[in-house]
C-alpha positions in Angstrom: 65.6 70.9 95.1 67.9 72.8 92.5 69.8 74.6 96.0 70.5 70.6 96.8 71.7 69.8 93.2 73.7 72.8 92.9 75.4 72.0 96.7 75.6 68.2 95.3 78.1 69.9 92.7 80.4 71.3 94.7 80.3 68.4 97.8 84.6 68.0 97.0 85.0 71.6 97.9 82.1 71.7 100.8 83.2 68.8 103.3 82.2 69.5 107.0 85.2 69.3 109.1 84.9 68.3 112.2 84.7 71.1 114.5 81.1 72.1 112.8 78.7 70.5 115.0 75.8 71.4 112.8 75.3 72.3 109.2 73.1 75.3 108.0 70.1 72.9 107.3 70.5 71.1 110.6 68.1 71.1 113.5 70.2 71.3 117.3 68.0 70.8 120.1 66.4 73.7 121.4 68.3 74.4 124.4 70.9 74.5 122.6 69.6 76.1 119.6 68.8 79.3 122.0 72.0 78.7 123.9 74.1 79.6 120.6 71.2 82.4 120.0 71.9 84.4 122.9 75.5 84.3 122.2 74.5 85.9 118.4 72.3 88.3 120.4 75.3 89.1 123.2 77.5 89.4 120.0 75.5 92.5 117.9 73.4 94.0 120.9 75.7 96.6 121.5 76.4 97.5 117.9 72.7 97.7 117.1 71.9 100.2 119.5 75.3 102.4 119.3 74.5 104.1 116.2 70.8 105.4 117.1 72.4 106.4 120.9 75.3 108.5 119.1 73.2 109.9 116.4 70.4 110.9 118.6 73.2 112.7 121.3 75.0 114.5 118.5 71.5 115.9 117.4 70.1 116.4 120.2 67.1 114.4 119.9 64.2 114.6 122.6 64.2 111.5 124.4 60.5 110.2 123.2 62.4 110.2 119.5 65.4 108.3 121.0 63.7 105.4 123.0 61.4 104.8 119.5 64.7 105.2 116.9 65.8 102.4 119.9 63.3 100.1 119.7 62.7 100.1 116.0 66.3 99.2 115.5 66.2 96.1 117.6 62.8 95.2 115.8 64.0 96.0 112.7 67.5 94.1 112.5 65.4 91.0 113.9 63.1 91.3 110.8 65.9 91.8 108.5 68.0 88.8 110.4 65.2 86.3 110.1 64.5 87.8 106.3 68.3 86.8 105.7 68.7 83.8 107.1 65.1 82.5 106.7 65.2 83.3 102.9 62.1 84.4 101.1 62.1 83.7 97.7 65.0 85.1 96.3 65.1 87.6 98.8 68.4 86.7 101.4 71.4 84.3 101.7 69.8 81.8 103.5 72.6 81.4 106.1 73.1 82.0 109.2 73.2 86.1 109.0 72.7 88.6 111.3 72.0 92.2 110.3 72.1 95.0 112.5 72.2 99.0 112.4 75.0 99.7 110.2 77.8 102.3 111.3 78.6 103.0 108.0 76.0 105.9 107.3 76.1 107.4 111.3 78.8 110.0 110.5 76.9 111.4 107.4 73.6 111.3 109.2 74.9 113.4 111.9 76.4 115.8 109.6 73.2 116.5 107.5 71.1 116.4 110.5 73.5 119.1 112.2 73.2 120.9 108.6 69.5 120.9 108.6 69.4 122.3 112.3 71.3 124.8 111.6 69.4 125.9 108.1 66.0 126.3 110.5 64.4 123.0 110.4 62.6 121.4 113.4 63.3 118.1 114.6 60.1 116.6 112.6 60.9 117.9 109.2 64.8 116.7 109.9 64.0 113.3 110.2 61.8 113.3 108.0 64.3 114.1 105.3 66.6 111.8 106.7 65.2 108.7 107.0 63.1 109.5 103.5 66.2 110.2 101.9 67.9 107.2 103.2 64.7 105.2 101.7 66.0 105.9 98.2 69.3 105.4 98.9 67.7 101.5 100.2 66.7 101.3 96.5 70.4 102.4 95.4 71.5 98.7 97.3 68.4 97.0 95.7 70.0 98.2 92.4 73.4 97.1 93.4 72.1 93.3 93.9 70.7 93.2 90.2 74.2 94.4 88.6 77.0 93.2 90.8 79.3 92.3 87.9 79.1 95.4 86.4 80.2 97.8 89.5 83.1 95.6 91.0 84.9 97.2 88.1 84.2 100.9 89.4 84.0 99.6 92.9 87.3 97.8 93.9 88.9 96.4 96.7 91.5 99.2 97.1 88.3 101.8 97.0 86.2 100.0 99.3 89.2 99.7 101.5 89.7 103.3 101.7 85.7 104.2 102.1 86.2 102.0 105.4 88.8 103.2 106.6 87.8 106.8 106.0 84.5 105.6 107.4 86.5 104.0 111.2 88.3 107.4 111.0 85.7 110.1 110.9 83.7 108.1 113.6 86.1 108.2 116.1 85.6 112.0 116.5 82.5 111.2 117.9 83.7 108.5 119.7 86.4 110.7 121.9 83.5 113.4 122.1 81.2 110.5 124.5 84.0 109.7 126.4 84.6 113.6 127.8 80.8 113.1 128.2 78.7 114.0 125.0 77.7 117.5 123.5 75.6 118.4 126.4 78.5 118.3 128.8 80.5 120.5 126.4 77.8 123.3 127.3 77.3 122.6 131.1 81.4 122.5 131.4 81.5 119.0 132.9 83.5 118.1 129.3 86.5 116.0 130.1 86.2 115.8 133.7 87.6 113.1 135.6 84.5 111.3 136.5 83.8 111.3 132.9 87.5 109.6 131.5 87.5 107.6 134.3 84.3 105.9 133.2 85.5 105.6 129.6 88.7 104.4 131.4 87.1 101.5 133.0 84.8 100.2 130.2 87.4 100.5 127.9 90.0 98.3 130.2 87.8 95.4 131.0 86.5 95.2 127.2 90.5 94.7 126.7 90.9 92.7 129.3 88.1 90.3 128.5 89.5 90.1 125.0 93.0 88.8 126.6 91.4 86.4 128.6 91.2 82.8 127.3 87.4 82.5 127.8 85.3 82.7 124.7 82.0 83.3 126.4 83.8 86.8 127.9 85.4 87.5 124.4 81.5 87.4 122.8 80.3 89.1 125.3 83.2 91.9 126.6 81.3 95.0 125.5 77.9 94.2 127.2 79.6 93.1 130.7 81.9 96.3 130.5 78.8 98.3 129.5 76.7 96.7 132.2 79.5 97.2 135.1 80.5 100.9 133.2 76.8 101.5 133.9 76.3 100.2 137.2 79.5 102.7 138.5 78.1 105.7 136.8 74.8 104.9 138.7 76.6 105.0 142.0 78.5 107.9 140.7 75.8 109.6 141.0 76.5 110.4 137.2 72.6 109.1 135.3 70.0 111.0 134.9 67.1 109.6 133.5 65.1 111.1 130.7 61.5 109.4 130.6 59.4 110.0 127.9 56.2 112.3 128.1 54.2 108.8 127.1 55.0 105.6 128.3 53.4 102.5 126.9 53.5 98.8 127.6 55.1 97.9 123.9 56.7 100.3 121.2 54.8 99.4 117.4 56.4 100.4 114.6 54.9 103.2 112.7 54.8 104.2 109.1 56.6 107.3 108.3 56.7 108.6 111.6 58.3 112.0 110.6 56.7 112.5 107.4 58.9 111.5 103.9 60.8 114.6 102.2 64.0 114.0 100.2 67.0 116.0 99.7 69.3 115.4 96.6 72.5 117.0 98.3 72.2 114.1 101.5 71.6 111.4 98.9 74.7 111.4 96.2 77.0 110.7 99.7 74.6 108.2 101.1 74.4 106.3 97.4 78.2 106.1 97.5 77.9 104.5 101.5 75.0 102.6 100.1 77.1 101.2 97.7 80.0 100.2 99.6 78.0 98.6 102.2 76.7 96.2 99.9 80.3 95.2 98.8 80.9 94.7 102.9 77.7 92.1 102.7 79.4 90.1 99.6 82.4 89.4 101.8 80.3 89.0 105.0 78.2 86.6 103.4 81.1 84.7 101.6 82.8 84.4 105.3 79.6 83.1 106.4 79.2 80.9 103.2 82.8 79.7 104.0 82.6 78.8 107.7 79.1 77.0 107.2 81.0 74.9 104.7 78.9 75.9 102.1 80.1 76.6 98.4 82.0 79.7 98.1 81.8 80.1 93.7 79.1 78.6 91.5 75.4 79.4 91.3 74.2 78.4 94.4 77.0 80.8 95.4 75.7 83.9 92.9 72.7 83.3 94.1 72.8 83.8 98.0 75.3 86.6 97.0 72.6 88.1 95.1 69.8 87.5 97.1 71.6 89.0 100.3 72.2 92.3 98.8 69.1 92.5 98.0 67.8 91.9 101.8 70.1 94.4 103.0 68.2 96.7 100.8 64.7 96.2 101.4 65.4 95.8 105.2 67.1 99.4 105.1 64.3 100.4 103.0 61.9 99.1 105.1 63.8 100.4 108.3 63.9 103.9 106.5 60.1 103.8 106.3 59.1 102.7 109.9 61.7 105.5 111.4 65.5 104.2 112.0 68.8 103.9 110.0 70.2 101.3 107.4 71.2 97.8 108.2 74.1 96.0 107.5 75.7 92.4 108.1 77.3 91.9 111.1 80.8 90.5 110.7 81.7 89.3 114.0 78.8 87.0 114.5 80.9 84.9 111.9 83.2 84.4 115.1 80.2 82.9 117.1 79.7 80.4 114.3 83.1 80.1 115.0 83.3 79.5 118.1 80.2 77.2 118.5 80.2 74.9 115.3 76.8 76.1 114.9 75.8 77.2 111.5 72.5 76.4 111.8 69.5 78.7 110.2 67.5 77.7 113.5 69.5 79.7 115.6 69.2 82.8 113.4 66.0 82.3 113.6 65.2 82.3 117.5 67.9 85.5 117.8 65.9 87.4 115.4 63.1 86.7 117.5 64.9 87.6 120.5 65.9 90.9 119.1 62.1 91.5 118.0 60.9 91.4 121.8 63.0 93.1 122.8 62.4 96.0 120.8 58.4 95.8 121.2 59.4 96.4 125.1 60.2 100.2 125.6 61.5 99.5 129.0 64.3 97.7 127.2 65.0 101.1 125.3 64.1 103.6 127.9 67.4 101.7 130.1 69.5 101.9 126.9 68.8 105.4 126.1 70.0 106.4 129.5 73.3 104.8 129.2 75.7 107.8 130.3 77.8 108.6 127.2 81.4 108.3 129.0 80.3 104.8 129.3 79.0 104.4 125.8 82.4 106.5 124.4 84.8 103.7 126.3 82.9 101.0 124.0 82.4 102.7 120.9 85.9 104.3 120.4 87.1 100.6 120.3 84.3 99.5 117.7 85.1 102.9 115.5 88.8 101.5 115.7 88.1 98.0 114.5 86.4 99.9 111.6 88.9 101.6 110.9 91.6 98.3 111.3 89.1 96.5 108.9 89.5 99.0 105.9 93.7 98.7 106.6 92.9 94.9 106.6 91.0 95.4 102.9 93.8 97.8 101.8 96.6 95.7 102.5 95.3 92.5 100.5 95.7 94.5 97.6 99.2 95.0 95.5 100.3 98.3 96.9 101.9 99.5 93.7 103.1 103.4 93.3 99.1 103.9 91.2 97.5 102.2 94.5 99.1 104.4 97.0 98.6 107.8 94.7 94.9 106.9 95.0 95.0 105.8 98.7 97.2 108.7 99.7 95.1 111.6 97.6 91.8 109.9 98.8 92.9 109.7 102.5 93.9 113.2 101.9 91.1 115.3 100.7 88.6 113.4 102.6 90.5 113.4 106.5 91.4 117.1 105.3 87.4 118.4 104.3 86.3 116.1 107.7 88.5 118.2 109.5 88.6 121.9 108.0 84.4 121.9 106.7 85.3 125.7 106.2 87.5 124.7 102.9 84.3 124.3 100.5 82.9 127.8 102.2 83.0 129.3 98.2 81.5 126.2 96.8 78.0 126.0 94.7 75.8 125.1 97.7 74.6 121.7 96.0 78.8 120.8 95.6 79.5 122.1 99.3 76.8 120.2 100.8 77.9 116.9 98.7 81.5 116.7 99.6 81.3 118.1 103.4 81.0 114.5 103.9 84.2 113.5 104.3 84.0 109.8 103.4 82.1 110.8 100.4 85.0 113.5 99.3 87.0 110.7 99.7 85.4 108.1 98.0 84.5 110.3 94.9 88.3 110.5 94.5 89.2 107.4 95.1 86.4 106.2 92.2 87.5 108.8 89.7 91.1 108.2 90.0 90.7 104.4 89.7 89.0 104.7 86.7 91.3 107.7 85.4 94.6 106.0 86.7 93.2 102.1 85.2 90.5 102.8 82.7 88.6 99.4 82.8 87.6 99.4 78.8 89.5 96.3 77.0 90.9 99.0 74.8 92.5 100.7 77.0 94.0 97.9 79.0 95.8 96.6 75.9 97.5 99.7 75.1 98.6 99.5 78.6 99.8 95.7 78.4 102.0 97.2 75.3 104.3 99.5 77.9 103.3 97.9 81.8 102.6 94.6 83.2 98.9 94.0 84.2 98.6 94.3 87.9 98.2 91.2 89.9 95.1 92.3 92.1 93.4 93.5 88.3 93.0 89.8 88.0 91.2 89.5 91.3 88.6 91.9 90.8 86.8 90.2 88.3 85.5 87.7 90.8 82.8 88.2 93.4 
């Protein structure tokens, strides 16, 4: 009753146009109601399994851990989809969506894991302080949704920007490394063959293609059909080799702490800065969503699904960290199916969360993903590590790219590309410090945080000294506002 009086208020700013067929609240027929599901589901498929698939290559994670890191992703991003678009309490948006595995946290997952490997620990005990590290850092975001005002002044757009990009930029590493065939090929000698580009060649080529073509059906769903055909060549290539499982079963369950819960401090200062970021990436996911729904985009009803959505994506990544598989995120580019349909309708995030959640309880469906042959995963994901990347240059250049912005973008971009790249820098580092900035988007980040508070303190003291000699910045203005 109060959401309907608050949405009463704001009715002159929220009028349907007419290419939305049906409102959030609406009921479409259930044809078509799955219909505009499986297009959400074609949409995120791919980027829900990519991170488990790269993470568990780069670790080299028997294939039993894989399939189950698999399936619980797919479970788990249904339950957090239908958690933030069915709305429990004051627990989600309530709109139409989606959350899937994020890929903000894969390249400092792979880096501790490596870290831990090569400190002794066995693959039990490493995930185990993985994923029970990243439950606390869950709690960081569950934090974040109770004090938003207060950390957009430490956490601006310029920084978040930055973060992104530095986050698109050290992924792509391991992008290249699955299209010259994965770590294992690097040790057999089969690293950059022909067979292997040539894979990566053609998946990335029809993904671009379909995206040129004036079809919206093969735009939504150009990295499953490259994937699929990518697969299908590398089958007659001769070029998959299955792994099975020692234990097959007819459905995967989810399991409480699988690997047992340990913690390490070092692993968590970087994933509490990614963490933090990721729940600035929900506020504008959700106030895209809010916006193309024709739904208020400032007010209370506003705050409120802002606040309650950040607070999903916590307790779903918590909850994720606990059953055994990584953080969860909102999925941008399903805005584009809402798009694309004039379907805003909680219905259909509904049956595709349902969707994703039998799909996961069916290990058959993760034992085929898990064998996907990584020249044919590398040709998809170095275009999704790219459009990471392009969305923190899209962040970046919103804001007023004074001679203060560009010290912090160009010292930030510096120090963290530079430790990603050169790890052997911090070699005479405190261990606890080394292990902290080794992450490269964290190194970044740190900087970019400090010198935005150092460069533009953010008490009212200090900003009126300031006005005294400069001119307030324009985009100083903007930050104020959620």
């Amino acid at each position: 009753m109060a959401e309907q009086q608050v949405r009463a208020e704001h009715s002159v700013k929220s009028v349907p146009p007419q290419d939305l067929v049906y409102g959030i609240n609406d009921k479409p027929p259930i044809l078509q109601a799955i219909f505009a599901a499986l297009q959400h589901m074609l949409a995120m498929f791919v980027g829900i399994i990519t991170p488990p698939l790269i993470i568990g290559s780069a670790l080299k994670l028997p294939a039993a851990d894989i399939q189950y890191i698999v399936s619980l992703s797919l479970i788990m991003s249904g339950v957090g989809t239908l958690i933030q678009t069915k709305r429990l309490g004051r627990v989600g948006c309530g709109l139409l969506a989606v959350q899937g595995t994020s890929f903000n946290f894969v390249s400092p997952i792979i880096v501790a894991g490596l870290a831990l490997q090569h400190a002794g620990v066995d693959t039990q005990t490493m995930l185990g302080t993985l994923f029970g590290t990243l439950f606390i850092s869950a709690l960081v975001m569950v934090l974040v949704s109770r004090c938003l005002h207060w950390l957009r002044r430490v956490i601006t757009p310029l920084v978040t920007g930055i973060i992104v990009l530095l986050i698109g930029l050290t992924l792509i590493k391991e992008g290249v490394v699955s299209m010259g065939g994965g770590y294992g090929a690097m040790q057999d000698g089969s690293f950059g063959s022909l067979t292997n580009l040539g894979l990566s060649a053609l998946v990335f080529l029809i993904i671009v293609i379909c995206n040129l073509v004036n079809c919206s059906f093969l735009r939504l769903s150009a990295i499953v059909i490259a994937m699929v055909i990518g697969y299908l060549s590398a089958w007659w290539l001769g070029v998959v080799h299955y792994q099975a499982p020692a234990h097959e079963s007819l459905f995967t369950l989810p399991a409480f702490l699988p690997y047992g819960f340990h913690f390490s401090f070092a692993l968590f200062i970087p994933l509490a800065i990614i963490a933090i970021v990721t729940c600035f990436e929900a506020i504008g996911d959700i106030t895209a969503t809010s916006d193309i729904s024709r739904e208020p985009v400032d007010g209370p009803l506003y705050m409120r699904r802002i606040g309650g959505g950040v607070l999903a994506s916590g307790l779903n990544s918590a909850l994720a960290a606990l059953t055994g598989t990584f953080p969860l995120s909102n999925f941008a580019q399903n805005n584009g199916v809402i798009q694309l349909t004039g379907v805003a309708s909680r219905r259909v995030g509904i049956i595709a969360a349902l969707m994703l959640i039998l799909l996961g309880f069916l290990p058959s469906v993760a034992f085929l993903i898990q064998n996907i042959p990584q020249p044919v995963l590398g040709g998809a994901t170095i275009i999704m590590f790219g459009t990471i990347a392009a969305a923190g240059i899209r962040i970046i250049a919103k804001q007023e790219l004074d001679r203060r912005a560009l010290l912090i973008l160009t010292v930030s971009l510096g120090l963290g590309l530079g430790v990603s790249q050169v790890p052997n820098l911090l070699v005479h580092l405190p261990p606890l410090i080394r292990s902290v900035l080794s992450f490269g988007v964290a190194t970044g980040g740190i900087a970019a945080m400090l010198l935005n508070l150092i460069l533009f303190p953010g008490s009212k003291s200090a900003v009126k000294r300031k006005q005294a000699v400069i001119t307030l910045p324009k985009w100083r203005h903007h930050d104020d506002h959620v």
